[in-house]
MMTF fields as JSON, N, C-alpha, C and O atoms, coordinates in Angstrom:
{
  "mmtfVersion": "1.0.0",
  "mmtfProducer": "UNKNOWN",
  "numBonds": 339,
  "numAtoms": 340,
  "numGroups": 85,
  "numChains": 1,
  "numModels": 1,
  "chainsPerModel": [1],
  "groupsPerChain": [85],
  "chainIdList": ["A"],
  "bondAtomList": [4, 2, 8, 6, 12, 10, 16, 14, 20, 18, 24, 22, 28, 26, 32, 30, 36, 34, 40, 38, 44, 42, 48, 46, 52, 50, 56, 54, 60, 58, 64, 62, 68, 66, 72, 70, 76, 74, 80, 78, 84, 82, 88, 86, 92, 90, 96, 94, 100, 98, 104, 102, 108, 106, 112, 110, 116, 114, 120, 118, 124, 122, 128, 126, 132, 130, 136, 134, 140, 138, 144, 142, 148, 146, 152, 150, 156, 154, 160, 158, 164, 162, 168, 166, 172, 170, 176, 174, 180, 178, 184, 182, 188, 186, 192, 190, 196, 194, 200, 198, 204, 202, 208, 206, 212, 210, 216, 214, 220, 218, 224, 222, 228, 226, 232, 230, 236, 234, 240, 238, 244, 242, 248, 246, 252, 250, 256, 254, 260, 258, 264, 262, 268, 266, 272, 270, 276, 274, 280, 278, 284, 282, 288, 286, 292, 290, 296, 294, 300, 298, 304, 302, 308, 306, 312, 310, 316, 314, 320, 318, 324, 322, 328, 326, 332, 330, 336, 334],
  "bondOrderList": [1, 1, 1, 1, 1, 1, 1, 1, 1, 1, 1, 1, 1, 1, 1, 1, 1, 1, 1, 1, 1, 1, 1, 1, 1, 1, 1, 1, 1, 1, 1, 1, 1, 1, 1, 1, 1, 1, 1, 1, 1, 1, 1, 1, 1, 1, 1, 1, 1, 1, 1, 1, 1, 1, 1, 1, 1, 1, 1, 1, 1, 1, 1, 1, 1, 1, 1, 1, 1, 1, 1, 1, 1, 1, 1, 1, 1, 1, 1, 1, 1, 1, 1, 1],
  "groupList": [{"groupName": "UNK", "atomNameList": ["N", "CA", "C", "O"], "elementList": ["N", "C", "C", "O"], "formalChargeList": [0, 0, 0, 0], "bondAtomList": [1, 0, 2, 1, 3, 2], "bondOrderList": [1, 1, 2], "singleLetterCode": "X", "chemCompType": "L-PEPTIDE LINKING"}],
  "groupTypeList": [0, 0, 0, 0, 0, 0, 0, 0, 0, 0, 0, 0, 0, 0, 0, 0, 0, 0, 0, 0, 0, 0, 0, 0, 0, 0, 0, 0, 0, 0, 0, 0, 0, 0, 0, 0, 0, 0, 0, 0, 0, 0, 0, 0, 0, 0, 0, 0, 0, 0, 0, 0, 0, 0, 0, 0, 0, 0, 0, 0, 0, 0, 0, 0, 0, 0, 0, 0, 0, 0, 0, 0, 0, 0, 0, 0, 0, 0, 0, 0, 0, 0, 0, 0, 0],
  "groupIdList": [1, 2, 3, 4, 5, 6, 7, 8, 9, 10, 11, 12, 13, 14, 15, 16, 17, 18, 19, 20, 21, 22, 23, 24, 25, 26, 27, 28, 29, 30, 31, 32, 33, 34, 35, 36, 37, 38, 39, 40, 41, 42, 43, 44, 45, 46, 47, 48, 49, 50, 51, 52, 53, 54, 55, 56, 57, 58, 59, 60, 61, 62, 63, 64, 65, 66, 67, 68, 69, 70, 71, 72, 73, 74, 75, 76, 77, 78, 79, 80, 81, 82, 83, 84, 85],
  "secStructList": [7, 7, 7, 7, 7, 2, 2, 2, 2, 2, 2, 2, 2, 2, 2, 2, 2, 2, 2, 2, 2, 2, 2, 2, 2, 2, 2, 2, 2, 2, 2, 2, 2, 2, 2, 2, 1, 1, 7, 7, 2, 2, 2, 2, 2, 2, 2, 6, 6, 7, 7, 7, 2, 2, 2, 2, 2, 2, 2, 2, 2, 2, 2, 2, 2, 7, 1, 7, 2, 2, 2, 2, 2, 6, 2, 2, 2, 2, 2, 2, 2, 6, 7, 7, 7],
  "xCoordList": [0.844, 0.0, 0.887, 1.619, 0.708, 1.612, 1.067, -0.051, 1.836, 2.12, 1.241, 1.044, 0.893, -0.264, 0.466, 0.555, 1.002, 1.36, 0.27, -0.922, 0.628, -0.333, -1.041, -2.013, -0.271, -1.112, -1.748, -2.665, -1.221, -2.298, -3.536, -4.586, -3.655, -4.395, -5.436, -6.606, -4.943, -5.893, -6.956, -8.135, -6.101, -6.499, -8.083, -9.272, -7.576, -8.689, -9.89, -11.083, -9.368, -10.577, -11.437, -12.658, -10.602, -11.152, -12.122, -13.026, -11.792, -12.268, -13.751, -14.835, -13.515, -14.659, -15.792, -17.002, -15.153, -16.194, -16.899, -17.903, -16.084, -16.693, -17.7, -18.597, -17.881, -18.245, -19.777, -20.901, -19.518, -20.661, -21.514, -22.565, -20.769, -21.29, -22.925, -24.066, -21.999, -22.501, -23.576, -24.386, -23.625, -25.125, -25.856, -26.954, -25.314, -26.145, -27.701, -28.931, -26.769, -27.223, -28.334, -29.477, -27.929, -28.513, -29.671, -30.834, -29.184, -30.538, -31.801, -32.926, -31.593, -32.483, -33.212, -34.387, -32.578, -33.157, -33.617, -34.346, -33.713, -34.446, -35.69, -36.531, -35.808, -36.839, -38.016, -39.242, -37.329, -38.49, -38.817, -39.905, -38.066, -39.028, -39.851, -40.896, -40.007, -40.692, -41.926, -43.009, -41.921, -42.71, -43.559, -44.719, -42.871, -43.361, -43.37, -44.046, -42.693, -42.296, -40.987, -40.101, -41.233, -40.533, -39.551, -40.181, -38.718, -37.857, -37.315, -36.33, -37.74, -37.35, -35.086, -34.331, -34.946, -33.489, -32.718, -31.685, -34.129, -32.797, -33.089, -32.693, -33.491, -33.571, -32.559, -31.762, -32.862, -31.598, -30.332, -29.446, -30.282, -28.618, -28.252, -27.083, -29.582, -28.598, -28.343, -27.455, -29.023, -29.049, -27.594, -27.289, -26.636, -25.812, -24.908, -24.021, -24.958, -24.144, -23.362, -22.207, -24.25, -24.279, -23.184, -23.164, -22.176, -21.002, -20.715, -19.845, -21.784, -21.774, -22.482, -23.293, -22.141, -22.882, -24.153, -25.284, -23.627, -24.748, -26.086, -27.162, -25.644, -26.647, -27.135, -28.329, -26.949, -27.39, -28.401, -29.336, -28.111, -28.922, -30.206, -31.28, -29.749, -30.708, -31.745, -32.969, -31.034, -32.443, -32.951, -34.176, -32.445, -32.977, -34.095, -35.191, -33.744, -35.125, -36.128, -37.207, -35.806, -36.785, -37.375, -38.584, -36.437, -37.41, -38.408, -39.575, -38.123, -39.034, -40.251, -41.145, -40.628, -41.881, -42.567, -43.629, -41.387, -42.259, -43.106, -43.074, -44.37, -45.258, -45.372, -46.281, -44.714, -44.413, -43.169, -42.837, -42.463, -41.509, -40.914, -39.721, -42.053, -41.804, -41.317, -40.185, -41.774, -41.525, -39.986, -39.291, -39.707, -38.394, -37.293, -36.183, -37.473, -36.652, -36.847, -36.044, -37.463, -37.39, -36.673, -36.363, -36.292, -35.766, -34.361, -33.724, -33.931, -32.652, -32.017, -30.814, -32.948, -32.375, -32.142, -31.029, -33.201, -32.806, -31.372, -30.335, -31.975, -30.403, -28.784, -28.001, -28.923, -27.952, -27.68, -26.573, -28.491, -27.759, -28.014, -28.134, -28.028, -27.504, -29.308, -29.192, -30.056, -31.192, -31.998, -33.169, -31.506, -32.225, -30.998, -30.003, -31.517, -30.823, -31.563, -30.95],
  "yCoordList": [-1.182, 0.0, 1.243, 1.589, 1.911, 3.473, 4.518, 5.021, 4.772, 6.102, 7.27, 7.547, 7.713, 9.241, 10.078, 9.864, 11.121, 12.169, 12.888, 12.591, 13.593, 14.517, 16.013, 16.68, 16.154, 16.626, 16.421, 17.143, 15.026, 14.314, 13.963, 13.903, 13.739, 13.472, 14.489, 14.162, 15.955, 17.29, 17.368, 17.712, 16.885, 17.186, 15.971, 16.264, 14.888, 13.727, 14.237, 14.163, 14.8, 15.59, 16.336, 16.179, 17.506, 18.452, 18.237, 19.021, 17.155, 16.766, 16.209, 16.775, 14.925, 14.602, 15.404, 15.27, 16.232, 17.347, 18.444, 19.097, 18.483, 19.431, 18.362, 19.031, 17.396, 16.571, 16.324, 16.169, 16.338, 16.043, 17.279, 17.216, 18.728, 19.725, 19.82, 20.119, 19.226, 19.327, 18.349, 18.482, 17.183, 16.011, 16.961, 17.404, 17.269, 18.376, 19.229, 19.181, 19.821, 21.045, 20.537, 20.986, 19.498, 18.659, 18.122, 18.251, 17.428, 16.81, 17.85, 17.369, 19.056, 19.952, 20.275, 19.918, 20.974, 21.071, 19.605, 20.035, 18.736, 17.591, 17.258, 16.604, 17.882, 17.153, 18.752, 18.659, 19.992, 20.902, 20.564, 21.032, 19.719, 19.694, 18.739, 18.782, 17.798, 16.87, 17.459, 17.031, 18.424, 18.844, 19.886, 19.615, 20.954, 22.129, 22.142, 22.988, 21.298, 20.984, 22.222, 22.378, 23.023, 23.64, 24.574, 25.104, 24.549, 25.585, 26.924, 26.946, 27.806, 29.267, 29.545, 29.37, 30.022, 29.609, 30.664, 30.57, 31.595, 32.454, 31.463, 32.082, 30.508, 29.725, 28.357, 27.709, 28.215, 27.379, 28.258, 27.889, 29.305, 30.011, 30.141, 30.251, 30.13, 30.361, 29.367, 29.335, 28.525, 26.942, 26.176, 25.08, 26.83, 26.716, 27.883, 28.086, 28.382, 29.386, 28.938, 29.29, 27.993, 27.412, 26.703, 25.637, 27.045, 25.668, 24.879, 24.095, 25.439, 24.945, 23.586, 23.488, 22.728, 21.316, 21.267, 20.826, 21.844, 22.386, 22.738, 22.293, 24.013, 24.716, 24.167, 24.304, 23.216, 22.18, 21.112, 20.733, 20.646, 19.711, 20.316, 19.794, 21.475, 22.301, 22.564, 22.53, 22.835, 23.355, 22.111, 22.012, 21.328, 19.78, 19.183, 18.779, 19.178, 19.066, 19.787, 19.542, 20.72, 21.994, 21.933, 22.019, 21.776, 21.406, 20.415, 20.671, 19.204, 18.281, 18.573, 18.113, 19.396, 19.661, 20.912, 21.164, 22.055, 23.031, 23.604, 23.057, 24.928, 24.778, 25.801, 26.121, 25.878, 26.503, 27.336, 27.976, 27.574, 28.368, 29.319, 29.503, 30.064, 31.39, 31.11, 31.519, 30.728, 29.892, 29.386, 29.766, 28.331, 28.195, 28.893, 28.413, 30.118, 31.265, 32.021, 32.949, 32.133, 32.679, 32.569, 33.396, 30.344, 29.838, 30.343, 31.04, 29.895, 30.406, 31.315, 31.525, 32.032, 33.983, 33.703, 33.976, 33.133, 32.72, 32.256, 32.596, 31.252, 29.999, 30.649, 30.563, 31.685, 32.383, 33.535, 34.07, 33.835, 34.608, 34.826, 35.81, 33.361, 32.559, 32.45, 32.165, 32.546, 32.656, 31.48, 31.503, 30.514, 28.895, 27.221, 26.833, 26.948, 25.376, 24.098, 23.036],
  "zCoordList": [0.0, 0.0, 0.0, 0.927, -1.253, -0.875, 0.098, -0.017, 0.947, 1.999, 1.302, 0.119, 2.248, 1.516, 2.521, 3.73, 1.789, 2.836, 3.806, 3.729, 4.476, 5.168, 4.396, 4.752, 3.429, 2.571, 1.613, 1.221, 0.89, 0.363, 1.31, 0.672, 2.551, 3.239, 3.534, 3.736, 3.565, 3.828, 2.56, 2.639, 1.145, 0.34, 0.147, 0.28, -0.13, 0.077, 1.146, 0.851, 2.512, 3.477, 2.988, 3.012, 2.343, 1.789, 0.343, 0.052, -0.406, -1.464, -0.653, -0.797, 0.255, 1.024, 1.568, 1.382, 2.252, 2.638, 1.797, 2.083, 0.637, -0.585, -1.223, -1.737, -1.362, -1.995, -0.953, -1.431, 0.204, 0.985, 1.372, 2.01, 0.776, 0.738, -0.001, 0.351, -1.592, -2.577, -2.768, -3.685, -1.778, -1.926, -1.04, -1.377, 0.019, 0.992, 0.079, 0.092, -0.494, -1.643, -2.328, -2.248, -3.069, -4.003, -3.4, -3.781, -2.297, -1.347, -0.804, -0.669, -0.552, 0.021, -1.361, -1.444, -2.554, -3.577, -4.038, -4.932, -4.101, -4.241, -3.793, -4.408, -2.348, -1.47, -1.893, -1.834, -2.262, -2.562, -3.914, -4.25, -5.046, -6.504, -5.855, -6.504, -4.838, -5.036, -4.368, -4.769, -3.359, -2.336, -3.655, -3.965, -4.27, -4.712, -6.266, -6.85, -6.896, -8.235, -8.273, -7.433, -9.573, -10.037, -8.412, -7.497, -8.448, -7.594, -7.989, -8.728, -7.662, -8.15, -7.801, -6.845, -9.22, -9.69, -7.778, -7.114, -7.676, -6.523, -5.167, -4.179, -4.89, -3.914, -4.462, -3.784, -5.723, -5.646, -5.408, -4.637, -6.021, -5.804, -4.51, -4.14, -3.521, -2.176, -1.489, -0.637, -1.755, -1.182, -1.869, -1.398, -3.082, -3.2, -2.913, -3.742, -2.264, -1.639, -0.323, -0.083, 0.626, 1.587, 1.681, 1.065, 2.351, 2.571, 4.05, 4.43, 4.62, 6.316, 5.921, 4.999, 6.598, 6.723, 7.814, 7.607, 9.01, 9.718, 9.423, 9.822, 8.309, 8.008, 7.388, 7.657, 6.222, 5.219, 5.656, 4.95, 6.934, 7.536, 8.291, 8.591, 8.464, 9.403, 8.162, 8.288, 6.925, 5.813, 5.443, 5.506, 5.145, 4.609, 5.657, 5.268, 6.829, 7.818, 7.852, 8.393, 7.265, 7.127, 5.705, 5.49, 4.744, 3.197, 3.594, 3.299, 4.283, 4.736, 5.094, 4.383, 6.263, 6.611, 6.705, 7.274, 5.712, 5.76, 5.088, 3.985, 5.093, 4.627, 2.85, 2.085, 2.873, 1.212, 0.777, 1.774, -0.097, -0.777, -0.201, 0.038, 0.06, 0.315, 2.106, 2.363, 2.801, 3.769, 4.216, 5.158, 3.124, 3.002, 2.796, 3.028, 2.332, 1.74, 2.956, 2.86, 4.03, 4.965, 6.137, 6.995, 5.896, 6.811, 6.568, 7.358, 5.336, 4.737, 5.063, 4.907, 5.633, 5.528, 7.098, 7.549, 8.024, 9.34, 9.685, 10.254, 8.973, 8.981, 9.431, 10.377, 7.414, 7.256, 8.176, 8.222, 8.758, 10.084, 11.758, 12.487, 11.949, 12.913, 13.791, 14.983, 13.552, 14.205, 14.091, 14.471, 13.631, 13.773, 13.747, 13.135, 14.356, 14.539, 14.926, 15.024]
}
């Protein structure tokens, strides 16, 4: 087995966690086409703006049961500055 340096190693992390960013993202916008159909493009843009994992899970529970769009775009704005968890 070849040796991985320690910065090969940051890098593989960092690849991992960008990567789990990005199902994050994907997953929240997923669960609103299915809830609302179509998704308005500035709710996807901020929902990819998002690079906290935190915050990602916090909206994805929240695409889940909340009660419309406009709604969700409200949580977002919460989310994004620090007023829900």
């Amino acid at each position: 087995m070849r040796y991985v340096t320690s910065i090969e190693q940051m890098g593989i992390e960092k690849g991992l966690q960008q990567g789990n960013i990005q199902q994050g993202q994907i997953d929240i916008i997923e669960v609103l086409e299915v809830r609302f159909g179509d998704v308005p493009d500035t709710i996807t843009q901020q929902i990819q703006t998002i690079q906290d994992p935190a915050m990602l899970k916090t909206l994805h529970r929240q695409a889940i049961a909340i009660e419309s769009l406009t709604a969700f775009e409200q949580a977002i704005a919460l989310v994004q500055h620090g007023g829900n968890n």
